[in-house]
N, C-alpha and C positions, 0 to 999 in steps of 0.2 A: 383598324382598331388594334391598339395591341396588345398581344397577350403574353400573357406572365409566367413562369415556373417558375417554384418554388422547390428548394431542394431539402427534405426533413428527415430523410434514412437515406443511408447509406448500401448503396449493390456492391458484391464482391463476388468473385465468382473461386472457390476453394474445391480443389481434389473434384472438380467436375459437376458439382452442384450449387445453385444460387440459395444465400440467404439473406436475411436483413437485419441490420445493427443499427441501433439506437447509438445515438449518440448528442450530449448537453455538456454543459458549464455552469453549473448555477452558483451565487452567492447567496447564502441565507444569513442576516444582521439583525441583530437586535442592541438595545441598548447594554443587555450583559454579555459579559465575559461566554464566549461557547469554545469546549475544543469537545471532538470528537472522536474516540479510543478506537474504535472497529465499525466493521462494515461487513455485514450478509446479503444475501439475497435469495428469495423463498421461493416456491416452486412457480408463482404464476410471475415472476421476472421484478415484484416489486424489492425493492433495497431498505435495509434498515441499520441504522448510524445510531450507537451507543455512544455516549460520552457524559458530560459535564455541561452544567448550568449554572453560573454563578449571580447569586442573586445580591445586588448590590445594597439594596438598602435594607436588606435581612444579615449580610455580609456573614452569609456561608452557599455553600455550593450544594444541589440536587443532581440525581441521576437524569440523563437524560437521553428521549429518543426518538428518533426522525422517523418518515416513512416516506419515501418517496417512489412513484410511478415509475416505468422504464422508462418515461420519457423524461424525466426530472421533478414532475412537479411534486411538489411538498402536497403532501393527502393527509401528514397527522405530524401533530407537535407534542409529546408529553412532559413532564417534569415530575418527576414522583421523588418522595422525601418520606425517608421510616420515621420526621417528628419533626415538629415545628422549628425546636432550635436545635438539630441536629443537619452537620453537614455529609453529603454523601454523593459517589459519583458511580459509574459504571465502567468497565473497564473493558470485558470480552460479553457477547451477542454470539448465543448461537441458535440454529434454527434445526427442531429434531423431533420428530412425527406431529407435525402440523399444530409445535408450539414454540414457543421464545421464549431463551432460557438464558438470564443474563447474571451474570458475576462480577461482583460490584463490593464497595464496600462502606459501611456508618464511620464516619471520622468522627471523634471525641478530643476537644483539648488534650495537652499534655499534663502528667503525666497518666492520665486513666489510657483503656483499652480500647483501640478500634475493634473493629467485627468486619466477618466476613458475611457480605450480602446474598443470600441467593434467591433468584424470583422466577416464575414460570406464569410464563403471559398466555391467555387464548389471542385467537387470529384479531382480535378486539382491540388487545392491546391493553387488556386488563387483568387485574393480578388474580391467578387461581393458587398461586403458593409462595411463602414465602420465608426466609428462615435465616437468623443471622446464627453464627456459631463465634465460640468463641476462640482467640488467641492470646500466645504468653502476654502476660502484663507490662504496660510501654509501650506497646510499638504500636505502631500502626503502617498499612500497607502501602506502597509507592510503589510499584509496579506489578502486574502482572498477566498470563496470557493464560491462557485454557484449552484443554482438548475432548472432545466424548470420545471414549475409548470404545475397543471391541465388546467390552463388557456394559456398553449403557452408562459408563460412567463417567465425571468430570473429572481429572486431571488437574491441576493449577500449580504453577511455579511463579516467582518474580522473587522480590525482594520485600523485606518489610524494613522500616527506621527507627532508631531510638536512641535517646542520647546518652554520652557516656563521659566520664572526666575526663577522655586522653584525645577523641576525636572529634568529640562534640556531637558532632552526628555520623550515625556506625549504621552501614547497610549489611544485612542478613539475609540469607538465601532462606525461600519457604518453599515448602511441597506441601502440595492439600488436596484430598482424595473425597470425594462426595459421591452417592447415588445419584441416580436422576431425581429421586424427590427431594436430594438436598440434604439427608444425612449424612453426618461425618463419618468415613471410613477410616481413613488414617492422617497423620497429618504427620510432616518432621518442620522442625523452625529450630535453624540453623545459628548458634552462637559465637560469632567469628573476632578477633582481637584486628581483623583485616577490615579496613574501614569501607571498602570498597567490594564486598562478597558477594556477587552478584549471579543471577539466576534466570535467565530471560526467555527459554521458550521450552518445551517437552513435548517430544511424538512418541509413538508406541512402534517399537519394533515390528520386524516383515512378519514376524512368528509371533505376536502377540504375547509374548512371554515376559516381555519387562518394558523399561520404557528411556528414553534417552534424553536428560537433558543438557542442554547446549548453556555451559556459566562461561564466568569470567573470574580471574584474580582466587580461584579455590587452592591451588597450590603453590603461586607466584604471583610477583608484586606484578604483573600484566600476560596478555594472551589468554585464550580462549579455552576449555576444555569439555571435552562430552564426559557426561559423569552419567552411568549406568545403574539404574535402579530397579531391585525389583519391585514386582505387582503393589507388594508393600510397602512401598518407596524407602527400603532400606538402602541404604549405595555399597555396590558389588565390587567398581573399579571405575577409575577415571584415564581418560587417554587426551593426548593435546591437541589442538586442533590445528592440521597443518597450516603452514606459513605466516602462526600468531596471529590468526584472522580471530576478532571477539568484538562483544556487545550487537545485541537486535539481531541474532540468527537469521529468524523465521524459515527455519528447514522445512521441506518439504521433501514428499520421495516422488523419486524420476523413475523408479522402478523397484524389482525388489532384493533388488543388491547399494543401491545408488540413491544419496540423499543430496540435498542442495541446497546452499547454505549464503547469508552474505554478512557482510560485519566489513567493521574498522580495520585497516591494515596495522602492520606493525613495524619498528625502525628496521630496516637490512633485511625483510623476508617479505613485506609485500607493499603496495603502495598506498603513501600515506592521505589522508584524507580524501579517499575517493570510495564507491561503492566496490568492495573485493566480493569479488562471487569464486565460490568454489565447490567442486561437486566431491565427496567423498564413497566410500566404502563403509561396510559395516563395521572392518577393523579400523577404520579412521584415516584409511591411507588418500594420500592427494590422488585423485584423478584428473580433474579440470580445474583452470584458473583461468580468470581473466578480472579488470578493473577498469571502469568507467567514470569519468568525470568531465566537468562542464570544458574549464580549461586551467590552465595554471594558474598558482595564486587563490583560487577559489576552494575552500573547506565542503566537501559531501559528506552529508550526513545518512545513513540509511533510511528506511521510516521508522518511524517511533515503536511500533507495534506489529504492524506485517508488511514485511516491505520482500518477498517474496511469494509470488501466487501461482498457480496450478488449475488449470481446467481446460482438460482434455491433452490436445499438443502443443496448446498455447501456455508458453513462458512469461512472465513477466516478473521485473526487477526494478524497485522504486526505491524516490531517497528525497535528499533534498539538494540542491545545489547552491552553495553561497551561504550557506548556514553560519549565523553569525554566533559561534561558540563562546563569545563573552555576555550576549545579550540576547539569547535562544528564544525567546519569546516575546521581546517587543523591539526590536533591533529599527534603524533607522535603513539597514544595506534594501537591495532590491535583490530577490532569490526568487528560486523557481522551482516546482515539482518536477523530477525528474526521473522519466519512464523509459525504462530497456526492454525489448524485447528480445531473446536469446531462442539457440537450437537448445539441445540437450547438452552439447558438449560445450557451453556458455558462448559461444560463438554470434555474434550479434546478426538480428535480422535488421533491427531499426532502431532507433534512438531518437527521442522528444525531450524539450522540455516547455513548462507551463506555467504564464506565471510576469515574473519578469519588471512585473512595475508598482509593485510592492511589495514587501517582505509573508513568503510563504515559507508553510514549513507542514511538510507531509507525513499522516501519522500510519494509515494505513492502504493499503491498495487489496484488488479483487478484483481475479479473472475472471469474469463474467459468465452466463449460460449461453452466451451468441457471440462467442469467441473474441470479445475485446477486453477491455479493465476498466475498472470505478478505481479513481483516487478521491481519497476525503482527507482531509490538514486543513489548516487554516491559513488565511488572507489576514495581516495587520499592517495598515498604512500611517504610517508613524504622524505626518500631516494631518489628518483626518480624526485621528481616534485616542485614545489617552486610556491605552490599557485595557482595552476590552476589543476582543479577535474575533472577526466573521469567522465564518465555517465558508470554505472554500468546497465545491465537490465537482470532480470533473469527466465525463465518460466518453473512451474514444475507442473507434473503433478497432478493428484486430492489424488496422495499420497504424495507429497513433493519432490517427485523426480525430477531430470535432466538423461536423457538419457544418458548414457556411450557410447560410440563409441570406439568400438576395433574391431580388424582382429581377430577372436575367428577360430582357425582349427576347425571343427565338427567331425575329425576323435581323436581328442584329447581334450576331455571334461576338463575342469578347476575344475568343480567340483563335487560329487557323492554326494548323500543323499540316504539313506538305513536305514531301510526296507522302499520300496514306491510300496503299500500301507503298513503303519504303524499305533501302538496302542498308545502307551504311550512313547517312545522315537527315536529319530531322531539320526543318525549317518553319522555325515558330514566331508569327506575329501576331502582339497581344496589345491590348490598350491598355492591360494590367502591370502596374511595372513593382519593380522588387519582390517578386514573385521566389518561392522554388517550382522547380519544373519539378515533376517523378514520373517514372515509369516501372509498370510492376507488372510480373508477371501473374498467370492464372493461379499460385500459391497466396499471390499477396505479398509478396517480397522485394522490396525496393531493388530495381538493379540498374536503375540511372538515377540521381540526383546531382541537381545544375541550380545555382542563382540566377534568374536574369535578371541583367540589369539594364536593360534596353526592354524597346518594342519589337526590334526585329533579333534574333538570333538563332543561330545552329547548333546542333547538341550532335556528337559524332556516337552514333549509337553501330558501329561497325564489329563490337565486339559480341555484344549476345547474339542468340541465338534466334534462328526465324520461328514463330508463332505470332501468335494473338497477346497482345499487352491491353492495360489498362492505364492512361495518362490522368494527373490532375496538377492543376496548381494553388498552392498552398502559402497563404499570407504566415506573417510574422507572428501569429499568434498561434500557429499551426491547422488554422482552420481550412479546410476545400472551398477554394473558391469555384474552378472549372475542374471536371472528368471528362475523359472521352475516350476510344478508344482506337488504338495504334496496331496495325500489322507490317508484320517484315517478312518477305520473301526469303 
């Protein structure tokens, strides 16, 4: 008779102890339009995806918000809307003593006023508060990100729009200061002749004394700059960002001297159309560089919203690969989410990407509580669909993996590795062809990767070091097909 294993988490063995990683792919479709702004995850491991719903035969858009299990599956769908014929969406999800607290905003035709949304959910998923505030007349808001400060408080920068006789449409940098009940503190909304005045992320210094936001185009017609504000988002001083790295920061701190940054390159200071990571100083000085992309010819886009993540000593760096900048949102190309993981000093440990057979484009990523990343963007297949985008969401483990799931017989192995234990070379015969080989050590660290393209093949593994390894091989979609385990004398 024969019997079956099924493979559903993922073993890893890190810094000497064993744990367990979830890891899925899900697509969620429906007949409207979804994209998806941010992504949390709460103390018992579930995930919750803030975004947009757009309702076609009402033809305006709702807030909207997912909840999914650590294993993927979808456990709750909502759509909330502050009035029947009002459109509105969500933009930042955050989770903070055991409530959800999301920042969004009521869209109104031009020219009246949009509002700033703010809502506070029990564990339910139902509204205990709610409160729209008001801004200057005209505009309405196009982007934004949030932070809970040292003081219990929200944070908010991005931009807001409005039209004007010379550009038609004029983007302006916003600062907005809330309690946690959603009272306005302070607020600055910035009036710029610069059509382009942008404002994309804000953290609170190591000393909690003021706060640092990461713009674009504030003193020059391109490159990035950190503009320094105090408590009362007054601005102190701005300083530039090395090597004209700008637009979608998403900094994070490495420590408490040391922040980490990624954006757009610039002409003659860094490279063009790829993800540029750089780690800085408090005074703004360059520490670390490096730059990541698919391959030549092809445009990377960062993620829309946080495409750099932190938890624990797991790095991660996301974007999009093949981004088609004429047509960002329904493009005919084939792209793919694209996942780095880096040391401190941006130094790469592994590199993915997901995706590949219809046009993706990634908004946010999240280093997870069991040391891997959730990416959520959207899936649009140009053949297939006519302007309304799945939500794509994908979770892999702290190697970049997606678990395989197959009926493997045990009485009939897939594949042989010999001599095990081994010196200087590996002798691999598999039934599985177009495979990657890996070999990792007990970090988790990729430190052989090979194509095979045969059934039988040698992999000269003479250079690392003798311990205990962990092998698997990995189909074109980066999923694990076979693991097993390798020693070297």
């Amino acid at each position: 008779m024969k019997r079956i294993h099924i493979l559903i988490i993922n073993f890893f063995f890190f810094s000497g102890y064993l744990f367990a990683q979830q890891t899925f792919e899900k697509i969620i479709t429906e007949p409207e339009d979804q994209v998806i702004n941010s992504v949390i995850e709460d103390n018992d491991g579930n995930y919750f995806l803030a975004g947009r719903f757009n309702n076609i035969e009402a033809t305006r858009s709702s807030g909207y918000i997912i909840k999914l299990d650590s294993s993927g599956n979808l456990m709750e769908q909502n759509i909330i809307s502050p009035g029947d014929n009002i459109s509105s969406l969500f933009f930042n999800i955050h989770f903070f003593n055991y409530h959800y607290y999301i920042i969004g905003t009521e869209i109104v035709n031009y020219p009246d006023t949009s509002k700033l949304w703010y809502l506070k959910l029990n564990s339910n998923l139902e509204i205990e508060n709610e409160k729209f505030l008001a801004i200057p007349h005209g505009r309405w808001f196009s982007y934004m990100n949030s932070i809970i400060d040292s003081d219990d408080n929200f944070v908010i920068t991005g931009y807001t729009t409005r039209m004007d006789d010379v550009y038609n449409y004029n983007h302006d940098a916003f600062f907005y200061k809330l309690n946690i009940n959603g009272d306005s503190l302070y607020s600055k909304f910035y009036t710029s002749n610069i059509p382009l005045y942008f404002s994309f992320d804000i953290m609170e210094s190591p000393d909690s004394s003021q706060y640092y936001a990461f713009v674009s185009h504030f003193e020059s017609s391109s490159g990035g700059q950190k503009l320094i504000l105090n408590k009362s988002l007054d601005s102190l001083s701005i300083n530039p960002i090395p090597l004209g790295i700008y637009d979608y920061y998403s900094p994070i701190t490495i420590n408490e001297t040391e922040f980490l940054l990624c954006g757009k390159g610039s002409p003659d200071q860094s490279e063009l159309y790829a993800l540029n990571v750089i780690s800085i100083n408090e005074q703004t000085e360059l520490i670390d560089y490096n730059s990541f992309k698919k391959q030549s010819g092809m445009r990377e886009h960062p993620s829309m919203f946080k495409g750099v993540s932190k938890n624990g000593n797991n790095i991660y760096i996301g974007g999009t690969s093949n981004l088609d900048y004429s047509n960002p949102f329904w493009s005919t190309f084939n792209s793919w989410f694209h996942l780095v993981k880096i040391n401190p000093d941006i130094t790469t440990i592994w590199e993915y990407w997901y995706g590949g057979d219809a046009y993706y484009f990634l908004y946010s990523i999240l280093a997870t509580n069991d040391g891997g990343c959730l990416m959520v963007g959207n899936r649009y297949d140009d053949a297939t669909q006519e302007q309304e985008r799945d939500i794509y969401v994908v979770k892999v483990d702290s190697s970049g993996l997606i678990t395989w799931t197959q009926e493997i017989p045990i009485d009939k192995p897939e594949t042989s590795i010999y001599p095990n234990p081994g010196t200087s070379q590996l002798n691999i015969k598999t039934s599985c062809n177009k495979m990657n080989f890996e070999l990792l050590n007990l970090n988790g660290q990729v430190v052989v990767r090979e194509m095979l393209d045969g059934n039988n093949s040698i992999i000269n593994v003479e250079l690392i070091k003798p311990g205990i390894y962990f092998y698997r091989l990995v189909d074109n979609k980066n999923k694990t097909v076979e693991t097993g385990k390798w020693i070297k004398h």
